[in-house]
C-alpha positions in Angstrom: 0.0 0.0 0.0 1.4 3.5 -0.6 2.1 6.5 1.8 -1.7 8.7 0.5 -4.0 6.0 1.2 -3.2 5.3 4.3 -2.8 9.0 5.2 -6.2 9.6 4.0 -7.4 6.5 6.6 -5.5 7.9 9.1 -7.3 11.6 8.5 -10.9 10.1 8.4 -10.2 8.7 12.1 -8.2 12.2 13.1 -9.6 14.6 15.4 -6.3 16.8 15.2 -3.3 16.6 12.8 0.1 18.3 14.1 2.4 19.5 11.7 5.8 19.3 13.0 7.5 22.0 11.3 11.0 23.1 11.7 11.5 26.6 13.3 14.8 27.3 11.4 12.5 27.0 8.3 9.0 26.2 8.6 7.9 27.1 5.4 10.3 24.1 3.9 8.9 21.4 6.1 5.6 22.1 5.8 3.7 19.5 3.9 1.0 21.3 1.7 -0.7 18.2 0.2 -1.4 17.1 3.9 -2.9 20.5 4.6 -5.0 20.4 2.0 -6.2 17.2 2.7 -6.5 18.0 6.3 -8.9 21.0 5.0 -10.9 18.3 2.8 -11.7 16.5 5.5 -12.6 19.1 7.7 -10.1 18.2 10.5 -8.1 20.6 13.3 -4.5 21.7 12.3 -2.2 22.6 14.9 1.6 23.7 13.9 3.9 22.9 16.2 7.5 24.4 16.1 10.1 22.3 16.8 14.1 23.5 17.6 12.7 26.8 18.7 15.6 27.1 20.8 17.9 26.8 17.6 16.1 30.4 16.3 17.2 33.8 17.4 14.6 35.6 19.8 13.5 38.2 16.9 12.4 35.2 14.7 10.6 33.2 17.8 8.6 36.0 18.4 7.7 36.7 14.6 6.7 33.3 14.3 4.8 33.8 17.3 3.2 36.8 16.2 2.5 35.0 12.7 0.8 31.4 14.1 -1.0 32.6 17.7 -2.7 29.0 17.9 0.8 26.9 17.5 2.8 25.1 19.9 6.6 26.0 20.2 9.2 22.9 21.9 12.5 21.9 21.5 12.5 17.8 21.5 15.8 17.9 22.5 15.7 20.1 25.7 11.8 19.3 26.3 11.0 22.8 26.3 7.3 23.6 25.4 5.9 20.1 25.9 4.0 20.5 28.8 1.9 23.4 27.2 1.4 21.3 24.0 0.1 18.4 26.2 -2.1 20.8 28.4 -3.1 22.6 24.5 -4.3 19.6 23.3 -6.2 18.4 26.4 -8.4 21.1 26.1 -9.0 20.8 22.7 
């Protein structure tokens, strides 16, 4: 089976989708055939900006200013995750 049909059975079960995009460059990781199935089947996204702590302060806050709803964590350092998790409780 190949990688679209099973992300479309996946999407018909979703009630959110994360997109894990990279901070250092979140428009090259995004994945706009996902969003735009995401949007076909009426589903939640949530961005979530990973390696924020790899970005200067001016460019944290821009992206900030630019996606209010998104989640921003560092993997690595764990920063973030607790307010993603609480986010997405409440959701």
């Amino acid at each position: 089976m190949s990688y679209w049909p099973i992300v479309k059975k996946v999407l018909k079960e979703a009630d959110i989708v994360l997109s894990i995009l990279d901070a250092r460059m979140p428009e090259l990781s995004r994945n706009e055939e996902l969003e735009r199935m995401v949007r076909h089947f009426k589903k939640k996204l949530v961005y979530v900006f990973n390696k924020c702590d790899l970005i200067t302060k001016e460019k944290f806050f821009e992206l900030k200013r630019e996606n209010r709803e998104a989640f921003f964590v560092s993997g690595i350092k764990g920063l973030g995750m607790s307010n993603l998790k609480k986010g997405l409780m409440i959701m």
